[in-house]
N, C-alpha and C positions, 0 to 999 in steps of 0.2 A: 643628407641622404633621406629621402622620404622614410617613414616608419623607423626610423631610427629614433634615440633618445639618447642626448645627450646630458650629461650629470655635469653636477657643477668642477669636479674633477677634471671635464672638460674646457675647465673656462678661467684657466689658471693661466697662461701665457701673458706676457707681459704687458701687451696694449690690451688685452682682455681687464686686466687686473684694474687699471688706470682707469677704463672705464668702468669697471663694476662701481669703483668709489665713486665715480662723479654720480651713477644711478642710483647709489646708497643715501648720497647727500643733498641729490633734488628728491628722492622720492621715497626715501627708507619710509616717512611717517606714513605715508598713504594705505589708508588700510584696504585688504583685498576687494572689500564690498567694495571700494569705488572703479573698479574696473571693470563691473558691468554697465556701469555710465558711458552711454556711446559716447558722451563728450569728453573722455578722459586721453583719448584716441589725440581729442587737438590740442588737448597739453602737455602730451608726449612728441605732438609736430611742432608744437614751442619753443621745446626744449629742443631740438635737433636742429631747428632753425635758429635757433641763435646761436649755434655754431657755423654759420654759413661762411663763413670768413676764411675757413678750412674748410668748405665741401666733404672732401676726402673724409675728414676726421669726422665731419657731424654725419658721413654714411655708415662709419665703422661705429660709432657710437650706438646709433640707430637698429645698427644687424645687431651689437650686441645685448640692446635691450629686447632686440624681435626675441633673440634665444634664448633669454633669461624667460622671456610670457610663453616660447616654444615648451621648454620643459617643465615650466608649472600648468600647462593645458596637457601636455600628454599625461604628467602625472593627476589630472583627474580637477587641480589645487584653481582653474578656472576656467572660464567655460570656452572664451576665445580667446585669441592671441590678438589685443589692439593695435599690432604692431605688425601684422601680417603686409604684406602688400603694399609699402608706404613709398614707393618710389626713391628716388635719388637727388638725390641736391647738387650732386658733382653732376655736370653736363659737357666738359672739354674732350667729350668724343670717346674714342676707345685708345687703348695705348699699340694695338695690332697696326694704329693709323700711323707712330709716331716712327718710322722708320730713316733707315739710314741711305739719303740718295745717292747716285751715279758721284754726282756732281759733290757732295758733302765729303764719300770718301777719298777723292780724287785732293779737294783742300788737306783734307785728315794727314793723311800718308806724309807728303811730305813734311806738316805740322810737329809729328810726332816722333818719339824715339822707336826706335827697330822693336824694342819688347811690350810695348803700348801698340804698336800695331801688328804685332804677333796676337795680343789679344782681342783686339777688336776684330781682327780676322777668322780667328777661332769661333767667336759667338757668329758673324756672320753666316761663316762655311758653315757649323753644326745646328743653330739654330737654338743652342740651348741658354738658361737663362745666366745671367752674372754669374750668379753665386754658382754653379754649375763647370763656367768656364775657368772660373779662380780657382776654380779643384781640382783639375785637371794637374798633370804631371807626368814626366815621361814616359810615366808606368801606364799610362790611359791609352796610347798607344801600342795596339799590338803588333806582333810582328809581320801580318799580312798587309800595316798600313791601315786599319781601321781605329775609331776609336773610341774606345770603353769608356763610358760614364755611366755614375748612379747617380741619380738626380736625386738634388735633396728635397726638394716638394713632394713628390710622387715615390719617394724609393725606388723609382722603377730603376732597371736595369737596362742600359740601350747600347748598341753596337753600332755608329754612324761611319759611312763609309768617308773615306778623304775626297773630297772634289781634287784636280791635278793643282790647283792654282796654290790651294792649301800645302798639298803633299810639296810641291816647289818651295814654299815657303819654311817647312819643318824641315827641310831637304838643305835650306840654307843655314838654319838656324844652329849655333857649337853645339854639340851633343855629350862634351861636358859641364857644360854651362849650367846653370840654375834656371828652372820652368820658364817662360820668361813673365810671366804674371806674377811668379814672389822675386822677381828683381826689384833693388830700390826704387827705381825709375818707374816702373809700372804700381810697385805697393804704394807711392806715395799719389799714385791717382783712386788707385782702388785699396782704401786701408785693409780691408777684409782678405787679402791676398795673402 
């Protein structure tokens, strides 16, 4: 968030941490003065580049050294962030593109067991994410048919309406039963269930 400041209190999360060590032990010695050397910029695209092999990983590395030079520039401790604006190494598109087709879930359905495709249904019909849909439980369901989720990225609170196709499907599904996302059959696709 612009103008905002983040403290190192903020940079304690677990792939945060992994990284802090690997930037402690390529560059702990490097004293502040050299980071007013514009060339210090492309030994920091070195290091991020020789993680190319994981894209992914050497982008997440890359933000979290931008944040580490983010809060010592707002705290005053150097003049720019060399890390500002460094583009991405990961290029395999956006993930909005990687979607589930006509034809994918037509294979799907009959591939799968009733409570695997109770779940894959669910994230389709609501739109929300994995971890979102695994949390879900009878009780997410109100009684007018709609359904309560807190999402856990956003905390937000959101009330999604059932499409019919959905409500037929919760309609079929035993209503003593267990959710069907912490069924064994479905936890042993999604362990987080």
């Amino acid at each position: 968030t612009p103008g905002r400041t983040h403290g190192p209190s903020q940079l304690h999360g677990q792939p945060y941490t992994e990284y802090l060590k690997q930037i402690d032990e390529e560059f702990g010695d490097m004293p502040i003065a050299a980071l007013r050397d514009p060339e210090v910029r492309g030994e920091f695209m070195v290091w991020r580049d020789g993680m190319a092999a994981t894209p992914r990983k050497a982008d997440y590395a890359w933000t979290v050294l931008a944040r580490v030079f983010s809060f010592a520039k707002n705290r005053g401790r150097i003049p720019n962030n060399p890390c500002e604006r460094g583009g991405r190494v990961y290029t395999g598109g956006n993930r909005r593109e990687i979607i589930w087709t006509e034809d994918l879930l037509k294979q799907l359905g009959p591939a799968c067991s009733k409570e695997v495709w109770a779940v894959v249904m669910f994230g389709l019909w609501t739109g929300q994410r994995e971890s979102d849909v695994l949390a879900m439980s009878w009780g997410s369901i109100d009684p007018s048919g709609r359904i309560r989720v807190k999402q856990f990225k956003t905390d937000a609170r959101v009330l999604i309406p059932m499409g019919e196709p959905l409500a037929a499907l919760v309609a079929s599904l035993p209503k003593a039963a267990t959710w069907p996302a912490r069924t064994t059959r479905a936890s042993t696709i999604w362990p987080g269930a």
